[in-house]
BAVEXGU-429433 format. One line per field, with one value per residue (C-alpha): x, y, z; residue number from 1. Coordinates in steps of 0.001 Angstrom, whole numbers, m for minus. Layout:
N
X = c(X	...) .
Y = c(Y	...) .
Z = c(Z	...) .
resi = c(NUM	...) .
! end
This chain:
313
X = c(13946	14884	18442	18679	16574	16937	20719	18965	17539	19357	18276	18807	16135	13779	15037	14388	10767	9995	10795	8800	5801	6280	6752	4714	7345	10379	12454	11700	12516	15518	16420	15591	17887	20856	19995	19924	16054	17619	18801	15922	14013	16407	15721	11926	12504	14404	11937	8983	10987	11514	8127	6425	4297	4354	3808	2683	1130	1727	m1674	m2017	m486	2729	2830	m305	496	m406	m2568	684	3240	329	603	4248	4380	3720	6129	8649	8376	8843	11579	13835	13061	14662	17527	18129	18303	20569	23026	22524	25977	26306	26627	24091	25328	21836	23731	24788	21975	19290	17222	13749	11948	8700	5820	2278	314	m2999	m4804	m4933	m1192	m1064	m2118	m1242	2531	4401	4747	6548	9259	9191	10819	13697	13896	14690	16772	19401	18762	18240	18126	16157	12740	9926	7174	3689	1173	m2555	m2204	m4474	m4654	m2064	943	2282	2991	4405	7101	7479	8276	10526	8250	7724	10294	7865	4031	2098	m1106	m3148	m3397	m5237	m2819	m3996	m3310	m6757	m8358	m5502	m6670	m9926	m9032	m5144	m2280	649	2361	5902	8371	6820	8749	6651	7098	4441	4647	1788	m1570	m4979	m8413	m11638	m13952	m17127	m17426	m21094	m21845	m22409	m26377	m26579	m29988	m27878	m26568	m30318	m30462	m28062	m24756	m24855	m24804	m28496	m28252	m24741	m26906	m29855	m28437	m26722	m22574	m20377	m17509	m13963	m12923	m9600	m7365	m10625	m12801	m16039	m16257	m13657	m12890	m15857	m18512	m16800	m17340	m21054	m21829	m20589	m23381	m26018	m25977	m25085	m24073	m26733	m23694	m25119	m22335	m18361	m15985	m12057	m10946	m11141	m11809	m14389	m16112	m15523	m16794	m20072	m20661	m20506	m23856	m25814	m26996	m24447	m21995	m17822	m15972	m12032	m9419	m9247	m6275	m7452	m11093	m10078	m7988	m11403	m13253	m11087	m11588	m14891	m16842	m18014	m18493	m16418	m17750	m16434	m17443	m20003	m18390	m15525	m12947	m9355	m6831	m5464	m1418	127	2317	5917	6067	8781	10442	12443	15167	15486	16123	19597	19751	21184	18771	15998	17596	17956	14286	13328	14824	14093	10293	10983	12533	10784	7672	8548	6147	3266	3406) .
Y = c(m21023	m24333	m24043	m27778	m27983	m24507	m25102	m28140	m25311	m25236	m21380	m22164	m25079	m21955	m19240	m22260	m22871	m19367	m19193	m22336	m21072	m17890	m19740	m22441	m24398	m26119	m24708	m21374	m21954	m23447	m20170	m17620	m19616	m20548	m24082	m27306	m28680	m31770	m29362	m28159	m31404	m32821	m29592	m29990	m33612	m32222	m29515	m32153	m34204	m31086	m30039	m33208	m32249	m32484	m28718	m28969	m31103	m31573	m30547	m29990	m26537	m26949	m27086	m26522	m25173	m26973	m25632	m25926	m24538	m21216	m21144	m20822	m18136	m15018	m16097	m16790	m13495	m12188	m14196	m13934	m9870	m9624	m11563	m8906	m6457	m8375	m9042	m5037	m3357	m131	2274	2396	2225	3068	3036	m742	m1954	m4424	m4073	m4474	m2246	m2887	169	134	2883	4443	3639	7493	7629	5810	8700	11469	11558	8371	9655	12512	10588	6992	7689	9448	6196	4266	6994	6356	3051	1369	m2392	m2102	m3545	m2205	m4209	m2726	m3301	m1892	m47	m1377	m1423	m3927	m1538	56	m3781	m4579	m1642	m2141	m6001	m4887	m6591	m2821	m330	2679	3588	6550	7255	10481	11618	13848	17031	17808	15208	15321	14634	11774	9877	9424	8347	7053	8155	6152	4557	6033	4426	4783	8320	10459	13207	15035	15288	17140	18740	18573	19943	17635	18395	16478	15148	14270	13190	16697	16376	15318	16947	18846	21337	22496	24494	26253	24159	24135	21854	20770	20334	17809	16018	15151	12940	9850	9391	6983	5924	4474	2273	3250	1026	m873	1683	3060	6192	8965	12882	14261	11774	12284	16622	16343	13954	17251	19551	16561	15773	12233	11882	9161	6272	4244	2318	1539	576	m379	1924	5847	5159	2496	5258	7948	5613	5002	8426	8449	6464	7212	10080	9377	12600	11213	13467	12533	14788	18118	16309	12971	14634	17190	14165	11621	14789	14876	11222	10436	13842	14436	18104	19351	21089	22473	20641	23056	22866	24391	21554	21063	19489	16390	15387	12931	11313	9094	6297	4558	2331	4244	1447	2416	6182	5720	2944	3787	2722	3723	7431	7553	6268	9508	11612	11400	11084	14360	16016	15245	15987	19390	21092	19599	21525) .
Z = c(20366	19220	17890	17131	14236	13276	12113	10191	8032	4650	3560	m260	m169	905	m1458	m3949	m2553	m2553	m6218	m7239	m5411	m7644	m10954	m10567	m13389	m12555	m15650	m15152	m11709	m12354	m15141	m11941	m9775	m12267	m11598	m13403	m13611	m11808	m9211	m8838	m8915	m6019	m3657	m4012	m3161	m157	1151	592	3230	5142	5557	5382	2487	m1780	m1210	m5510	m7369	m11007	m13230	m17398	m16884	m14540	m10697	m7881	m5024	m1936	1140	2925	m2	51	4038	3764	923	2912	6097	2860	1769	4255	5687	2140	2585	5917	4754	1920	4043	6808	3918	2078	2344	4512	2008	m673	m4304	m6058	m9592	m9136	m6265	m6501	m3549	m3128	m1296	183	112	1341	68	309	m3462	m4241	m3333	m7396	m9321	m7134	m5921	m7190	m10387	m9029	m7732	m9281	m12553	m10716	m8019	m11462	m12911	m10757	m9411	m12544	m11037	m7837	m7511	m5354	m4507	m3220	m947	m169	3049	6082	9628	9983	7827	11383	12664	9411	9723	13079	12343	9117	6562	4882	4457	3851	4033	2857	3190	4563	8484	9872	10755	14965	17459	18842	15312	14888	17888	16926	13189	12349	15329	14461	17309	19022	17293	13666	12505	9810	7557	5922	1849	904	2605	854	1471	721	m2083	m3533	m6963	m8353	m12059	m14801	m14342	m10355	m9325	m6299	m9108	m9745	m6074	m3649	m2557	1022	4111	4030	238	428	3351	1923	m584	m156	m241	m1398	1418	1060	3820	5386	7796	8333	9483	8103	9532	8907	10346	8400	10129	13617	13244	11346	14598	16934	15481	15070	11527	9897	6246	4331	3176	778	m26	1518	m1511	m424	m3219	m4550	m8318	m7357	m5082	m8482	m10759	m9030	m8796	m12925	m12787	m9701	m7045	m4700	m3843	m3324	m980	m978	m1445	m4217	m6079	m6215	m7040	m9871	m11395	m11480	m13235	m16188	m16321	m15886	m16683	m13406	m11404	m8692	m5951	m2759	557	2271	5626	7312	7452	8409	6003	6272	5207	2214	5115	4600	7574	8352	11626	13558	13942	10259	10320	9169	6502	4108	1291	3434	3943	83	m827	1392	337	m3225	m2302	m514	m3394	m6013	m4131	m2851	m5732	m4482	m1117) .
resi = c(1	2	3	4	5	6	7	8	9	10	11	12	13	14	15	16	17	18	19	20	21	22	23	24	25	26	27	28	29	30	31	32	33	34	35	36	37	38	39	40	41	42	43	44	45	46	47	48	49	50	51	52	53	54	55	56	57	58	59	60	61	62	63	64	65	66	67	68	69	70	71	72	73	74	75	76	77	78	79	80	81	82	83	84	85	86	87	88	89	90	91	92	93	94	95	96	97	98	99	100	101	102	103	104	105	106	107	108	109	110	111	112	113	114	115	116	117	118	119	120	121	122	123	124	125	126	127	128	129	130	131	132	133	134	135	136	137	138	139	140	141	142	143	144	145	146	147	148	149	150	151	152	153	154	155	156	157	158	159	160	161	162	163	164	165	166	167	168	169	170	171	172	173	174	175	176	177	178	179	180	181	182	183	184	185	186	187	188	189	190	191	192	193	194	195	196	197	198	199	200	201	202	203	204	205	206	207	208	209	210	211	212	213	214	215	216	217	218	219	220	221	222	223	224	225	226	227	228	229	230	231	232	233	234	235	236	237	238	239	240	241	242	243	244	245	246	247	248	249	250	251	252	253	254	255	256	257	258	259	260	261	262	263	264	265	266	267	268	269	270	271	272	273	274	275	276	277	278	279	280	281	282	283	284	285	286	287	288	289	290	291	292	293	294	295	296	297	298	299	300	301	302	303	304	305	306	307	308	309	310	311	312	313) .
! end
């Protein structure tokens, strides 16, 4: 660690780089930041000195960001997050507090349990932001490096079926909010509605997959594999309603979980249909670091998530 040029570091120049990068404008930067625009002017002079870079150039429409002002957004963000919560107080005032949390989520999570709980979060802690992102194989690192506060997403409930799908590591803590069961959805006039529902019938047509924490294949493909079948996937989408929608237009059976699937049927008009093999649930799950079981704002997100979510159980 080189202490020497790290005390050189003035932290406001970066709070005040993070926020140009975001605004693109020095006078609305300068607003955000309570700032003169000469202020500001004089601290971008300073950070291009710092970094060795015009980090923006001026353009018809305000400020463009510079390869090197976009390399340093994301460690920024990160690096003015973990200095919120170094400087958070020890009790958690959620009437008066302005923190911002960071959640990944799962895309189904949307529609399905944070309206449960959101208003409430906002209810009582009128001035706190949260700020989401997409959930992917890299959201365990991120809360075990403290760049996310929470994660939810679905897990497969047995260890063994865990292993060969999503098993969080040791330190990541979990509780389960809700369990599901998987059903299909196919468009009103799908040509599998003419015969019998069964195995052979779901098989011989071809599937629409969502791709989760990178991977392709999911607990379904890994138990049709044990008896020697395959599903037929035509297409991998990153998203559920881009996998619901197709199914609107095409021959192509979804398969995703009965809440997420009864909700797209309203939607789009499309037919429900059990999946026509015995199959274990899988769990809503909360993640979180466990070097933050007892923050405080942490231990108050949770437990309004676990309230307000106890109906769905």
């Amino acid at each position: 660690m080189n202490l020497e040029k790290l005390v050189r570091i003035d932290l406001n120049l970066l709070v005040c780089l993070k926020v140009l990068i975001e605004e693109l404008n020095v006078t609305r930067a300068a607003h955000r930041l309570c700032l003169s625009q000469s202020a500001v002017s004089k601290n971008l002079a300073k950070l291009r000195t710092q970094f060795d870079d015009p980090l923006f150039v001026r353009h018809a429409h305000g400020l463009k960001p510079t390869p090197k002002a976009l390399f340093l957004r994301p460690k920024l963000d990160i690096l003015i997050n973990q200095l919120e919560q170094i400087t958070q107080p020890e009790e958690f005032k959620p009437q008066t507090s302005s923190y911002r949390f960071q959640i990944a989520a799962v895309e189904s999570v949307y529609p399905l349990i944070l309206p449960h709980f959101l208003p409430a979060i906002f209810s009582q802690a009128p001035d706190v932001t949260i700020s989401t992102h997409a959930w992917s194989d890299t959201t365990f690192k991120m809360l075990q490096r403290g760049e996310l506060d929470l994660g939810i997403t679905g897990k497969d409930i047995d260890i063994n079926d865990a292993k060969l799908t999503m098993l969080p590591p040791n330190d990541i803590c979990e509780h389960e909010i809700y369990r599901d069961s998987q059903m299909c959805l196919l468009r009103s006039d799908h040509p599998a509605l003419n015969g019998a529902w069964n195995l052979d019938n779901y098989l011989s047509f071809r599937h629409v997959q969502v791709r989760c924490d990178g991977n392709e294949r999911w607990l379904l493909d890994y138990r049709l594999a044990d008896i020697g079948k395959e599903r037929d996937i035509a297409i991998t989408v990153p998203d559920f309603n881009s996998a619901a929608s197709l199914c609107s237009y095409t021959d192509f059976i979804f398969t995703a979980p009965s809440h997420f699937v009864k909700l797209a049927s309203k939607q789009l008009n499309l037919t429900v249909l059990p999946l026509p093999i015995e199959f274990p649930p899988m769990a809503y799950t909360l993640f979180w670091h466990r070097d933050r079981e007892n923050d405080p704002a942490l231990t108050w997100l949770r437990q309004i998530i676990n309230d307000k979510t106890q109906t769905l159980r």
